[in-house]
N, C-alpha and C positions, 0 to 999 in steps of 0.2 A: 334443270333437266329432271324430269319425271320421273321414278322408278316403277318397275315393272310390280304390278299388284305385289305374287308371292316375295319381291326382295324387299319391298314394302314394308314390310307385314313382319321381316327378320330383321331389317334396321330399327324397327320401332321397337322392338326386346330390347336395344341396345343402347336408348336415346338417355341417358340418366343426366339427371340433374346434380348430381354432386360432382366431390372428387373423383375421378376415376384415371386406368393409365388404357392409353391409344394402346392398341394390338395391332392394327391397320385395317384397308379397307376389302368390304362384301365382293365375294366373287359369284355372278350371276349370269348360267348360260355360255362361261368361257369368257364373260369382258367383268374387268376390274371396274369398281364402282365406287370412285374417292370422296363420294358425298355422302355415302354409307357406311360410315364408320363403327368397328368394332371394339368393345374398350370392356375390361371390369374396374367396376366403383372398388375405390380404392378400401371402403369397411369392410367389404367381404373375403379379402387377402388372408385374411386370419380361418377362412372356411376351406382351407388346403387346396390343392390343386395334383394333378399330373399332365407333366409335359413328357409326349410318347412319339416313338416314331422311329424307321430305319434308320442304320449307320449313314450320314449324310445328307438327309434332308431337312437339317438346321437346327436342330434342338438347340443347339450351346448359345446360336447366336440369340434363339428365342430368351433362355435366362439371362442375356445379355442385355437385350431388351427393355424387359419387364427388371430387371436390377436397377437400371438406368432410372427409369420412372420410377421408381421404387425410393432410389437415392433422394431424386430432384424432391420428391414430397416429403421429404423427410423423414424416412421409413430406411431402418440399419437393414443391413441383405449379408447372408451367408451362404457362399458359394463354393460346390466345391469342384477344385479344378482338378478334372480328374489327365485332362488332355497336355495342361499346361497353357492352355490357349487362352486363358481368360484374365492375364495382366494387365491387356491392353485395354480395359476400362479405364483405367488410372490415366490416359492419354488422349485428347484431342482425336478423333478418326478423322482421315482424311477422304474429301471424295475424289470420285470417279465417274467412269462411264455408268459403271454400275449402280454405284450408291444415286447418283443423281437421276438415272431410268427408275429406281425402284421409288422415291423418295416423288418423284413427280408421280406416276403411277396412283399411288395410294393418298395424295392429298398433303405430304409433309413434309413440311417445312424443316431440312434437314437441316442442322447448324453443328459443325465437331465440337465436342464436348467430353471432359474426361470429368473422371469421377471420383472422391475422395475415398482414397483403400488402405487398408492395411493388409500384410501378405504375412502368412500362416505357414508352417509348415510340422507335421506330425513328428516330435522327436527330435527336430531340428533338421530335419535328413533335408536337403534341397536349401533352396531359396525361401526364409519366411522367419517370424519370429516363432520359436519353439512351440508347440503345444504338450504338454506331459499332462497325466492323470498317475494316482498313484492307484496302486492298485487296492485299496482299501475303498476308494470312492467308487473305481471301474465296477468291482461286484462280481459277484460268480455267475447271474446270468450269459452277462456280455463277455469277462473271461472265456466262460463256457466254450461260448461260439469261438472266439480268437479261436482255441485252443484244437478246436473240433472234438469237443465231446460228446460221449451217448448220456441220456436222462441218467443213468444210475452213474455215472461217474459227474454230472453234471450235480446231480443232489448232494454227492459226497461232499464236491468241492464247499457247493454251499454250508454243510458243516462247519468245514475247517474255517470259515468266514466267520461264522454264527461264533466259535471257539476262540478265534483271535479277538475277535468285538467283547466278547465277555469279558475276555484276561486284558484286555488293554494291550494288545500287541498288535503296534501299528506295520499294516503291511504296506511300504510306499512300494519297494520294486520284487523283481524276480525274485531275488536272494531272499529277500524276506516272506515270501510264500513254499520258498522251495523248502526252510528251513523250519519252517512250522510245519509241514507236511510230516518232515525226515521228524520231526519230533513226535509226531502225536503216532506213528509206526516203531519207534524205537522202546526198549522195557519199559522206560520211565514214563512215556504219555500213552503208551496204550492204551492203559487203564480211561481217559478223561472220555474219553465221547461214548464210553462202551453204553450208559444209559440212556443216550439218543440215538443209537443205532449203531456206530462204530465208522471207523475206518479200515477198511480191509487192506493186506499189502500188497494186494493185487489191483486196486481201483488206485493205492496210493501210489505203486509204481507206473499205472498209466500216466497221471498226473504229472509224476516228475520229470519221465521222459517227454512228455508234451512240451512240458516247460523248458527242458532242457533244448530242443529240438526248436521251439522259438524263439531261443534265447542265442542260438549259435546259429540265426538268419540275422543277428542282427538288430531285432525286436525289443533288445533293452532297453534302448533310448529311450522307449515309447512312454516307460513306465516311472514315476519317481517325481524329484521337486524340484523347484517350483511348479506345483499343480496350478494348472491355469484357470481364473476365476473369467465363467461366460460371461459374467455381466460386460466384460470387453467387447462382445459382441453387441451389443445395445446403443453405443453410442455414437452422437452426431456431430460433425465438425462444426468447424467456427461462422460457417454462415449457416448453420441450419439445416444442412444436407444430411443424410444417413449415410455411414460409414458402409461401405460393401467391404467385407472380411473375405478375401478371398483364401482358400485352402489349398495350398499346390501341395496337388499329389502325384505327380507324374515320377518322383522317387520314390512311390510307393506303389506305383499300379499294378505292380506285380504282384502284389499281397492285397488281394480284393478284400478278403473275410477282415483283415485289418482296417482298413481303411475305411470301410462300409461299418464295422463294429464302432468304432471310435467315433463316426459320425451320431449315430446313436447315443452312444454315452453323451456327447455336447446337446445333442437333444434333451433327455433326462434329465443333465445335471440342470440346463434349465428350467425344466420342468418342476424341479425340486427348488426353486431360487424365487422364483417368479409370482406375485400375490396374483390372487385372481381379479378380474378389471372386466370381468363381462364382454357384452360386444362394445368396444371403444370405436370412435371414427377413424381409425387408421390402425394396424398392425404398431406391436412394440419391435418385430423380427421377424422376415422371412427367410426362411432355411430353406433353401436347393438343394437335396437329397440325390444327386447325382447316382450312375447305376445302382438305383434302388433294389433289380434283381439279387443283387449280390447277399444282402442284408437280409432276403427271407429263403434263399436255397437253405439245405438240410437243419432249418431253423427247427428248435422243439416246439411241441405246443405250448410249452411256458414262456417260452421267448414271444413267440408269435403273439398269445394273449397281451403281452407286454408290452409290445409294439402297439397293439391294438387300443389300446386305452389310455395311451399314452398321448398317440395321437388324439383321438378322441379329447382328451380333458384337457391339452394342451392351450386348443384355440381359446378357452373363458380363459386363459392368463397371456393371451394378445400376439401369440407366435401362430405364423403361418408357415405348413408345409408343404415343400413341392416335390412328389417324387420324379423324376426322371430316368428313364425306361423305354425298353425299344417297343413292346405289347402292352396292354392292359391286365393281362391275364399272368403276367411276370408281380403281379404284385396281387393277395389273398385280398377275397371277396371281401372281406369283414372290413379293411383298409381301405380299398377300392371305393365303398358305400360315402366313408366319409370326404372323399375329394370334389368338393363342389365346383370345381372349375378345371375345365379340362381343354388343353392344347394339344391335337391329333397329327399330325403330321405324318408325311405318306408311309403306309405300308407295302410290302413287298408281298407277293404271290405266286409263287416260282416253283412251290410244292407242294403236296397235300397238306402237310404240317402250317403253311404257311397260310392255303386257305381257311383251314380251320379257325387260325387265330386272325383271320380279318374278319370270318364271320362273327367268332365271338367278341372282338371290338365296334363291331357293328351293332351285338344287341346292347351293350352298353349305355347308346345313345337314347335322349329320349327320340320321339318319333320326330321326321325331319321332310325338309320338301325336298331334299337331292334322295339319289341314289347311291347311299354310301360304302356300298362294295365298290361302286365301279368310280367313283369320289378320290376314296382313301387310298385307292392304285395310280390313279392318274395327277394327285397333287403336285405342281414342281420343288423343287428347294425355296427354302423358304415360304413355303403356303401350308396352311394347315387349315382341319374345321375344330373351331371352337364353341363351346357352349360353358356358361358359366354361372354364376348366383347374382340375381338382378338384386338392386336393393330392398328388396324386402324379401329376399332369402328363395325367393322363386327360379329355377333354373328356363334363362333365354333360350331364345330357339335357334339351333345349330345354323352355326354360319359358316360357310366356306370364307378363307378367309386371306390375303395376300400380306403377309407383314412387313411391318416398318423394318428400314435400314438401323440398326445400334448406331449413336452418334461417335461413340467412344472406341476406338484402333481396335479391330475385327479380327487380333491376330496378337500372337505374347511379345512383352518388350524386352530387351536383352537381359540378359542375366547381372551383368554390370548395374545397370539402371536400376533393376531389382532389387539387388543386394544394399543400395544407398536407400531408396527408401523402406527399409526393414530399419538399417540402422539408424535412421529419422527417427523411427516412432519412437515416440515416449510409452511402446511400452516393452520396449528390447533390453533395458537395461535390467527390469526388472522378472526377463524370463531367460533373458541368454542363455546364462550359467547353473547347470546343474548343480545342486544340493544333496552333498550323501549323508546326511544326519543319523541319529543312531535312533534303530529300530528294532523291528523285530529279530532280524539277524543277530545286530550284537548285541541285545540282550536274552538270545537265548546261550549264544556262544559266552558270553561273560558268566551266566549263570550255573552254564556247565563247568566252566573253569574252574568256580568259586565252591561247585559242589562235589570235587574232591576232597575227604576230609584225610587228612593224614594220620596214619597210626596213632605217634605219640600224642597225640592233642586227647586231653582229660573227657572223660564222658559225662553226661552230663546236659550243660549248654555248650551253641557253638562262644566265640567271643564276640558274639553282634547280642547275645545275649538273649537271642529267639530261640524256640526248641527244634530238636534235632529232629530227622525224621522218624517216626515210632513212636518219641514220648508223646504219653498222653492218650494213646491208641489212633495219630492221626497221622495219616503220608503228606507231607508236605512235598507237591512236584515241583519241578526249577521254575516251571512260572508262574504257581502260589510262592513262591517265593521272590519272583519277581516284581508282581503284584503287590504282596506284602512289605515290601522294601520302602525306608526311607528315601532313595533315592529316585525309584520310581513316582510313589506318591507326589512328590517334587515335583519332577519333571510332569506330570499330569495335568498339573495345577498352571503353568508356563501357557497363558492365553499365546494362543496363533502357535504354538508351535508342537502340542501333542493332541490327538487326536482324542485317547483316555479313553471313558466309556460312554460317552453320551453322542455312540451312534444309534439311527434308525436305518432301517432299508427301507426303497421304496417299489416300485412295481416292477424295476429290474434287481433290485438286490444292490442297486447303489446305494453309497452311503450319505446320508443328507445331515448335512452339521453346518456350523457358523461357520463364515469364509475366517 
């Protein structure tokens, strides 16, 4: 069967000679068109993407999709489940009336298929094997946001960061940030930051009420050891498939600024891990960035920038991003520019508010032979227009588009089910259980202890045989003295298990050091 000139003319953008994965088939004039296939080459994966579109007209199944292919060629995928709905990759789909209409439709050859996963969960909170970061790695940018701070409390924080990294005072969790705060506001650390600017005990008492305030929602879990090493997310099962890492969030959807924060940080910390490899023939990782909105509302302009070039310098070290989002205009222009590959699915038009942001998703597009106001209103479930980076980095010519069925259970699997393969993986044993090793906490509280000097004891030296505070005309504070300590020095030197002083920050203020 012949195609019609202009659908012509949009299957031929799409006709590539390499690897690529099906999206499904050209919608032309209202008739589905299964000999016109819609697909992106699989090298351009790492040139980001967003998949956009109202509550209900398929996004999740869309990252369902493209995960699926994603797996099959052996490409890792990180997802995250913000619904709970996305377990059922791991299992066979079964058909139906539906799965078999849409799979004839579109030209494809649907067979059930599950897919090799491992399940996540932030904290441990749900179904998943733990993820923690400590917070020496997380950073005061991304803190920041958790925390909802303004710039000038936001800069302060970063001090106190910049102040523990110098002195060697590793901060894994809450307690250990809460207490280096109370410390550099009490007589004795006053004095340390006065020559970078200071701490005020009005910026320092925002801080600790913050902390305090997300620390009694529950939010400690979050933070602390076993910090989990991404490189987990990279890797491929025993026939060659990519791991899809799914991230069940649905015990956290309530705390978006968390969940959206922390996705980020797993972004960076890769970004800080990863050599650079150019354009390679395949992605090392595709990241699904799930309500992306959440992650730039009352963002700073230093967050924002951070986001901005991170994304950017990401793809030369072979990670692709996908944000996921209900408009295009929920996500800053500057981010927006780098997403070469774009899955549209239907928008809604119901208010002035509403037409405005169909218009503005409209100029988006390059120029197209549909009418895409009157397109992107009337799409069904599961249909969207796509346009994406042909292989030689040129963007194809929008195509309406009818997508494939996921072959993989279109719906979560029990919690039972869940919970057995968590304690499968080979790598539950080594995240299960929390670690409260001694830190900054109790070395600042040991330090305090040790620096009560008692009356009767001779002036002079203490009995460690160092000088006391004064001689010499020099103030020794409790964590020049912790620092100075044999015992510290020791433990510094203990590969893998002190942090010391050989941190860098990078464009969020994470900490980038040896796993």
């Amino acid at each position: 069967m012949s195609l019609p000139p202009s659908a012509a003319g949009i299957a031929a953008g799409y006709a590539f000679t390499g690897p690529a994965l099906d999206l499904g088939a050209l919608l032309w004039n209202g008739s589905c068109l299964p000999e016109a296939q819609v697909r992106i080459p699989l090298p351009m994966l790492n040139r980001h993407g967003l998949v956009a579109g109202a509550t209900g007209t398929g996004k999740t199944k869309t990252l369902q999709l493209i995960a699926e292919q994603l797996s099959a060629q052996g490409v890792p995928v990180l997802l995250a489940d913000i619904k709970g709905d996305l377990s059922g990759i791991s299992v066979p789909g079964t058909s139906n009336a539906k799965v078999a209409s849409r799979s004839a439709e579109v030209g494809q050859e649907w067979a059930g298929s599950g897919f090799p996963a491992e399940f996540y969960a932030l904290g441990g909170l749900g179904h998943g094997i733990p993820l923690r970061a400590t917070i020496t790695s997380f950073g005061p940018l991304l803190l920041s946001k958790v925390l909802r701070l303004n710039q000038t409390q936001e800069q302060s924080l970063g001090l106190v960061f910049h102040y523990a990294d110098r002195k060697g005072l590793e901060l894994v969790d809450l307690k250990d940030l809460r207490s280096v705060v109370a410390f550099l506001t009490s007589d004795e650390g006053r004095s340390e930051l006065k020559d970078i600017g200071g701490l005020s005990t009005a910026t320092a008492g925002v801080i600790l009420r913050s902390l305090t305030a997300f620390e009694a929602q529950g939010m400690s879990d979050f933070f602390g050891e076993p910090e989990f090493d991404t490189a987990g997310f990279l890797r491929t099962a025993d026939d060659g498939r990519g791991i899809v890492s799914v991230l069940e969030l649905p015990a956290v959807q309530d705390k978006p600024q968390l969940f959206s924060t922390f996705l980020m940080w797993l972004l960076a910390d890769l970004f800080h891990d990863l050599p650079e490899v150019g354009d390679a023939d395949r992605p090392k990782l595709v990241f699904f960035f799930d309500e992306a909105h959440l992650l730039f509302d009352d963002a700073s302009e230093a967050f924002l920038d951070a986001i901005t070039r991170t994304v950017r310098l990401i793809r030369s070290k072979g990670v692709g991003v996908f944000f996921v989002t209900q408009t295009p205009k929920d996500v800053p222009g500057d981010v927006l520019a780098q997403l070469g590959n774009r899955v549209q699915h239907a928008l809604r038009a119901f208010t002035p508010d509403d037409q405005k942001s169909l218009k503005a998703t409209v100029r988006t597009f390059p120029d197209s032979a549909y009418d895409l106001e009157e397109l992107l209103t009337g799409l069904g479930t599961g249909e969207a227009v796509v346009t994406v980076l042909d292989e030689n980095g040129a963007p194809t010519p929008v195509a309406a588009t009818r997508l494939r069925a996921p072959e993989s259970l279109m719906g979560p699997v029990d919690g039972a089910a869940l919970d057995r393969a968590v304690k499968e993986s080979a790598l539950y044993g080594r995240y299960a259980q929390a670690v409260d090793r001694e830190s900054a906490y109790e070395k600042l509280a040991a330090r305090a202890a040790e620096d009560v000097v008692p009356a009767e004891r001779p002036a002079g030296r203490e009995e460690t045989g160092e000088p006391r505070r004064g001689e010499g005309g020099e103030d020794r504070s409790v964590v020049e003295q912790v620092v100075g300590s044999q015992m510290f020095r020791s433990l510094a030197r203990s590969v893998g298990t002190q942090i010391g002083r050989e941190i860098t920050r990078s464009l969020f203020g994470t900490a980038r050091r040896r796993r």
